[in-house]
C-alpha positions in Angstrom: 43.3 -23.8 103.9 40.2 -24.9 104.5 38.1 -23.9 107.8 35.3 -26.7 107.4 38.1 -29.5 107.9 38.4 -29.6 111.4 42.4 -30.3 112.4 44.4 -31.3 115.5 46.6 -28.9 115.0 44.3 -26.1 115.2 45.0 -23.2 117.7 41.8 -21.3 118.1 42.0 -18.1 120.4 39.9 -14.8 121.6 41.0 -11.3 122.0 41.7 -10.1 125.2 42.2 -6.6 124.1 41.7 -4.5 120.8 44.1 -1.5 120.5 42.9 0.8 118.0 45.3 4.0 116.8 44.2 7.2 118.6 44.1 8.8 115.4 42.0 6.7 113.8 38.4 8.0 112.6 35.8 5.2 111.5 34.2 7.7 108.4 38.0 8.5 107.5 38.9 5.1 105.8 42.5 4.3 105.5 43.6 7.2 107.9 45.7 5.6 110.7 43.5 2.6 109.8 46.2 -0.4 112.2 45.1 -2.0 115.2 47.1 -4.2 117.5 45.2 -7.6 118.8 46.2 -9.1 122.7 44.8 -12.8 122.7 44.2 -14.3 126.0 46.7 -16.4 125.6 50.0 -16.9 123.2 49.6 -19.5 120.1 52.5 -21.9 120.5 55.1 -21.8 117.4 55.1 -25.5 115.5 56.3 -26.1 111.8 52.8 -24.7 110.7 53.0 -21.4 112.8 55.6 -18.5 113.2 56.2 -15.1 113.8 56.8 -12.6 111.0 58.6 -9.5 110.8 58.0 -6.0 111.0 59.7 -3.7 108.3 62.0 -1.0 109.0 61.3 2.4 109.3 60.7 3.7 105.6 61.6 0.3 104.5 59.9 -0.2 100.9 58.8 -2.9 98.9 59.8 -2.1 95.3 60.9 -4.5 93.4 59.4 -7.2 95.7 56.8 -10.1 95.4 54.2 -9.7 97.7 51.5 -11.6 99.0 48.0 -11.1 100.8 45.7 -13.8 102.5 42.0 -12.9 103.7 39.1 -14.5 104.8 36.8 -12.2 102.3 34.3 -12.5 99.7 36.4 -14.8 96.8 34.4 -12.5 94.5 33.7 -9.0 94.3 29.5 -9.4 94.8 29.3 -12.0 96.2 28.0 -13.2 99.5 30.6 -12.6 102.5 33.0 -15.6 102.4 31.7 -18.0 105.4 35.4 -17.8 106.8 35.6 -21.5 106.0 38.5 -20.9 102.9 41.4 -19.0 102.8 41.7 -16.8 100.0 45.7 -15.1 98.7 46.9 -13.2 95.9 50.1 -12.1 94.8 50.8 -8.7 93.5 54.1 -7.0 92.3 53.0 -3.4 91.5 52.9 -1.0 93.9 52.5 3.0 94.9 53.8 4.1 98.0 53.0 7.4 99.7 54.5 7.6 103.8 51.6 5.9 105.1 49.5 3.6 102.5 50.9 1.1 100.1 48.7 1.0 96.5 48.6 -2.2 94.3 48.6 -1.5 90.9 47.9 -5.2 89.1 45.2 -5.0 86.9 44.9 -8.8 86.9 45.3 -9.7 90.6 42.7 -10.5 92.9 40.9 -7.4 94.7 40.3 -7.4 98.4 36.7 -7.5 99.3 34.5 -7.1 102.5 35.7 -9.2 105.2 39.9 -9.1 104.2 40.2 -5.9 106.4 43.0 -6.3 108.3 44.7 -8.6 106.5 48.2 -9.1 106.4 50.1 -7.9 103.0 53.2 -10.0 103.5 56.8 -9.7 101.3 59.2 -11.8 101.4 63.4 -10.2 101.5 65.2 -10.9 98.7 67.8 -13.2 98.9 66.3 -14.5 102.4 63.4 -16.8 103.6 62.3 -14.0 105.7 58.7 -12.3 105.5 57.7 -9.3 106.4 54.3 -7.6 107.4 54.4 -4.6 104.6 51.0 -3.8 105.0 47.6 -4.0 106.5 44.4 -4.4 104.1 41.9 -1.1 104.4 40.0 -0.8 101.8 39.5 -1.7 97.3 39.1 1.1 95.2 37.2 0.1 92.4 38.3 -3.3 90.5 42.0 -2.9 90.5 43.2 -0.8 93.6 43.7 -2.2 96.7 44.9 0.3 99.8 46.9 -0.9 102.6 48.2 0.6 105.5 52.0 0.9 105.2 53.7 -1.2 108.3 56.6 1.0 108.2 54.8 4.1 109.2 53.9 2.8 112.3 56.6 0.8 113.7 57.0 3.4 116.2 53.4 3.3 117.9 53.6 -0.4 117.3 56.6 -0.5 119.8 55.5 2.3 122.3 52.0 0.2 122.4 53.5 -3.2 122.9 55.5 -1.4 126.0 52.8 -0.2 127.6 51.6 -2.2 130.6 
C-alpha cells in the first residue's frame, strides 16, 4: 500500500483518547507494553476495511502462519520510513512465554523503529478468520522480534472498552 497515492477510499482519523496499561513502565520495554486507541469517530467497514479478532484467553499460535504490517524503517539503518509504504512479513516460528510472543525466523524481516504497535496477525486454520496475536514492542538484535501476547490481555482489553 502506498501512502503517496492519494485514494477516495481513504479513511483518515485522529485519536480521541490514548489508553495506556497501568502497569506499563516506559524504561521497562515490552512489560505490559498494549495500548487501546478511541478515534473521534468510527471508520466505516467497506470491502477494503474490517474488524479483526481478538484471541482467546491462552489461545496460541503454534503451528500457525502469521503475519505483521508496519509503517517502519524497510531496513534496519536506515532512515525512519516516511509512512508513505506499507511494509509486512510473514513468520512461522515462534516462542511463547504468558505475556510475549518471540519470532524465531532467521530470514524474515525484523521490525524496526516506527512498527511499534503493530499488529502481528494469524490467520485460523481451516477458516478465513484473522486474529490479532500480537502487538509489535521491540527487535532484539537481527532476528528476534518481541510482541506483546493479545491473549494475555483480553481481560483488561474488555474491562477498558466497558468503561464509560
Amino acid at each position: 500500500y502506498d501512502m503517496s497515492i492519494e485514494e477516495p477510499l481513504r479513511k483518515k482519523r485522529t485519536s480521541a483518547k490514548i489508553i495506556t496499561h497501568d502497569g506499563y513502565q516506559k524504561h521497562q520495554v515490552s512489560i505490559n507494553d498494549i495500548a487501546l486507541v478511541k478515534l473521534t469517530k468510527p471508520i466505516p467497514y467497506s470491502s477494503y476495511v474490517r474488524s479483526i479478532c481478538l484471541p482467546q484467553s491462552g489461545d496460541n499460535i503454534e503451528g500457525k502462519a502469521c503475519y505483521f504490517a508496519g509503517w517502519g524503517r524497510t531496513v534496519r539503518k536506515s532512515a525512519l520510513s516516511s509512512g508513505k509504504e506499507l511494509m509486512y512479513a510473514s513468520y512461522e516460528k515462534f516462542k511463547e512465554t504468558s505475556n510475549m510472543i518471540y519470532t524465531l525466523d532467521k530470514n524474515a524481516a525484523s521490525i524496526a523503529k516506527g512498527d511499534s504497535g503493530g499488529p502481528l496477525m494469524c490467520i485460523r486454520p481451516g477458516e478465513k478468520t484473522w486474529v490479532q496475536h500480537g502487538v509489535a514492542s521491540v527487535s532484539i538484535g537481527d532476528l528476534t522480534n518481541v510482541f506483546t501476547r493479545v491473549s494475555a490481555f483480553t481481560s483488561w482489553i474488555t474491562y477498558k472498552l466497558e468503561e464509560k
